[in-house]
C-alpha positions, 0 to 999 in steps of 0.5 A, spaced: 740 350 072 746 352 073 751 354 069 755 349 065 762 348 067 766 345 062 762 343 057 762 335 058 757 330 053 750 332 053 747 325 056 753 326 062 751 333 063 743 332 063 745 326 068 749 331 073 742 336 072 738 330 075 742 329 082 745 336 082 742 342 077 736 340 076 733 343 068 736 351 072 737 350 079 741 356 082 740 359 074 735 362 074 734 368 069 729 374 073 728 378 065 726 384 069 733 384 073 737 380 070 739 377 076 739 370 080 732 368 082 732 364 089 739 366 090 742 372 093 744 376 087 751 376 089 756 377 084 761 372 087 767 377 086 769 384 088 774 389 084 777 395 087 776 397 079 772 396 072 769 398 067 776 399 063 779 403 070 786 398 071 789 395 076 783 391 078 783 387 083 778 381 084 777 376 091 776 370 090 776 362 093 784 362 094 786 369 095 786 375 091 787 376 083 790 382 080 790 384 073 795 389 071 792 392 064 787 390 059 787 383 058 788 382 049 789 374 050 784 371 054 784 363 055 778 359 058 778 353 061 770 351 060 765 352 055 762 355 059 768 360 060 768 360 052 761 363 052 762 369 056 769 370 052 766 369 045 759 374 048 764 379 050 767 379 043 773 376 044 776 370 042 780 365 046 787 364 046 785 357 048 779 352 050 778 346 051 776 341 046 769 340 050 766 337 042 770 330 044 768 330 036 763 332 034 760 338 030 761 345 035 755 348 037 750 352 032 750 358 037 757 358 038 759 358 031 756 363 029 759 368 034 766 364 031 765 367 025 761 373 026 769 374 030 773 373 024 775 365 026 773 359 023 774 355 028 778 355 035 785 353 038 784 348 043 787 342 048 785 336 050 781 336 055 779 328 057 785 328 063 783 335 065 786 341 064 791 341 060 796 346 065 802 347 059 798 348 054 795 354 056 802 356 058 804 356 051 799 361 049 801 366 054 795 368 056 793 375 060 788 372 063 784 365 065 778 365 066 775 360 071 768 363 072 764 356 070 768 350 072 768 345 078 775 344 077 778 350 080 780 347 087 785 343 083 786 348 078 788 354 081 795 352 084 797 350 077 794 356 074 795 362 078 802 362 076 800 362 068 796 369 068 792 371 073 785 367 073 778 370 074 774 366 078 768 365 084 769 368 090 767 361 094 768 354 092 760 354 093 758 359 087 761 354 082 754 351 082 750 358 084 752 362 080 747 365 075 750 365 068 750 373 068 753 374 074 759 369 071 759 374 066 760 381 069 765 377 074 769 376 068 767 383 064 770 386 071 776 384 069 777 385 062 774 391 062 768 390 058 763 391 064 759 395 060 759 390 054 756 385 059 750 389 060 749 390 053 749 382 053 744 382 058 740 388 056 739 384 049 738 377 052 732 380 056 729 384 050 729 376 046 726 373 052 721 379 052 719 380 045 717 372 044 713 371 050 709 378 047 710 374 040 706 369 043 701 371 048 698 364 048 703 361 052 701 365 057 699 360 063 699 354 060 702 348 064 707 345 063 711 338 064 718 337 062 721 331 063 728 327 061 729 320 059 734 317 064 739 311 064 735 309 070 728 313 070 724 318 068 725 324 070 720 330 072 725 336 071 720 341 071 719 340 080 717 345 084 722 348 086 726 349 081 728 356 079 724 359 073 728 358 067 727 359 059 720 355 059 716 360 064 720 366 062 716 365 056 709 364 059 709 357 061 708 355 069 708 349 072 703 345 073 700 343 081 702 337 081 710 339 080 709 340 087 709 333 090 716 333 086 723 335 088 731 335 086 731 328 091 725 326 089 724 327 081 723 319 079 717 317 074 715 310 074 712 307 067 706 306 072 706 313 074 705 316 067 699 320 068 703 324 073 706 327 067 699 330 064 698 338 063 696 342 058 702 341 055 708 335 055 716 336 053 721 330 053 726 329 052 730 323 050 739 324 051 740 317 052 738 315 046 737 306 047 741 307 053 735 310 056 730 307 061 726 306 054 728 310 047 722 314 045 719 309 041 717 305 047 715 311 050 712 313 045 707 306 044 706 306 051 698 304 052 698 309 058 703 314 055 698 314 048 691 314 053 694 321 055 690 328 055 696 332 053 698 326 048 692 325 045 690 332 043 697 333 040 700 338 046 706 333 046 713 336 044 720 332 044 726 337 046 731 336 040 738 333 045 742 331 038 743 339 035 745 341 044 738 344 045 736 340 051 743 341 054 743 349 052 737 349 057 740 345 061 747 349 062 745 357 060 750 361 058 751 368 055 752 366 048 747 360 048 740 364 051 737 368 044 739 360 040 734 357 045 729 362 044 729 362 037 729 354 037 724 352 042 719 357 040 717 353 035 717 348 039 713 350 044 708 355 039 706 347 036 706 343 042 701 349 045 697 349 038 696 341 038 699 340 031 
């Protein structure tokens, strides 16, 4: 799925992935070339430098973006941008408060820490970008590599710090989270540090699908309760994200489905039968069903996968389903550290 913007709450962010994103549309992870799967690899901006070498000038959607020096305060204006700032070792100025609250994510607070932070500095994000607050920190640089607001944001920002970001408005969805970070590595002078990023978020991959051969072609099924249906996530065409890096593949079935055709009726249940079943459950009551009326459903109960114990729920409170759904630089290696078990019970039957 494709790279979160901001991060917005995680039932708003699996919603947007059923009509938009998909589980990693437009994200997938190739672990042989970390580049874009099913897309054309583009890095989405061009600079005349990097790697360290200032002036860098990058093109992007709304003119050119030069970056005089080497950016020391750096300011984000999405999670997602957060991520590649806090990947890169480097801690943001100012973010938006993407929590509304709630606790910040695991993976994110430990890059926190391991910088020497507690906590970040942040505005309030819920009218949108917070134009003077940012302005205040006196950033160096924006990046804007992850979001969907910069055909707002641009004018108001511009005039702020020079703002990293996409080289057409098309890539706000397009991009692959490691194109995003070498897009803003390029202008922070830490092109080699993103290689190094990638370069290690492969071996991660790597190393769990060689720990666990059994999950070598096995089928799979991911699925998400919705408002309004369940959801078969795992369609054909949808690019290989984490779940195939690791050794699953999809099951025939999944070609009969696609990003405008992904409902599954409580009718319909044996559509979601495979060697092994994942679901997902972020609306909690709010759902079509919660878990426990799906997980009571006669039909449900009658399947193979269910009945031999190859089923699994993918946690939504501790923000494991949104971080498959929305990878970023700094989410992959806690996703593979989280879902293995996962998956190594699921593929077991216990």
């Amino acid at each position: 799925m494709s790279l979160s913007v901001r991060r917005r709450p995680l039932t708003a962010a699996l919603l947007a992935s059923t009509t938009c994103l998909g589980l990693l549309t437009a994200c997938g992870f190739s672990s042989e070339t970390g580049s874009e799967t099913g897309s054309s690899g583009s890095s989405g901006s061009e600079a005349s430098a990097g790697g360290g070498s200032f002036p860098v000038t990058l093109t992007n959607a709304w003119g050119r973006t030069e970056v005089k020096e080497k950016p020391v305060r750096v300011a984000t204006v999405s999670d997602g941008d957060t991520a590649i700032a806090l990947a890169l070792g480097l801690v943001p100025v100012i973010t938006p408060d993407v929590e509304d609250g709630d606790p910040v994510a695991e993976y994110k607070q430990r890059a926190i820490v391991k910088l020497g932070e507690k906590k970040l500095t942040t505005y309030d994000d819920t009218d949108g970008t917070d134009y003077e607050a940012i302005a205040a920190e006196e950033p160096d640089v924006i990046l804007g590599v992850n979001t969907w607001d910069m055909d707002t944001d641009y004018a108001k920002l511009s005039p702020i710090a020079p703002v990293v970001t996409f080289a057409d408005k098309k890539q706000s969805d397009t991009l692959t989270w490691q194109e995003r970070l070498k897009t803003a590595a390029k202008a922070l002078g830490l092109t080699e540090k993103a290689d190094a990023v990638i370069a290690a978020n492969e071996k991660t991959l790597k190393d769990a699908a060689a720990a666990h051969p059994e999950f070598q072609g096995k089928t799979y099924t991911y699925s998400v309760v919705h408002p309004e249906q369940i959801t078969y996530m795992s369609y054909a065409d949808q690019d290989p994200g984490v779940f195939e890096q690791l050794g699953l593949v999809k099951h025939p079935r999944s070609k009969d489905y696609s990003a405008n055709k992904n409902g599954v009726s409580l009718e319909n249940l044996d559509e979601l039968e495979s060697d092994v079943l994942l679901m997902t459950y972020p609306f909690g009551d709010e759902g079509l069903l919660s878990a426990s009326e799906l997980e009571t459903n006669k039909l449900f109960r009658s399947l193979d996968v269910v009945k031999n114990k190859h089923f699994a729920v993918v946690p939504s409170e501790n923000t494991l389903a949104s971080a498959i759904a929305y990878p970023d630089a700094l989410s992959a290696p806690w996703v593979v550290e989280n879902l293995t078990p996962i998956l190594a019970k699921a593929v077991a039957g216990k």
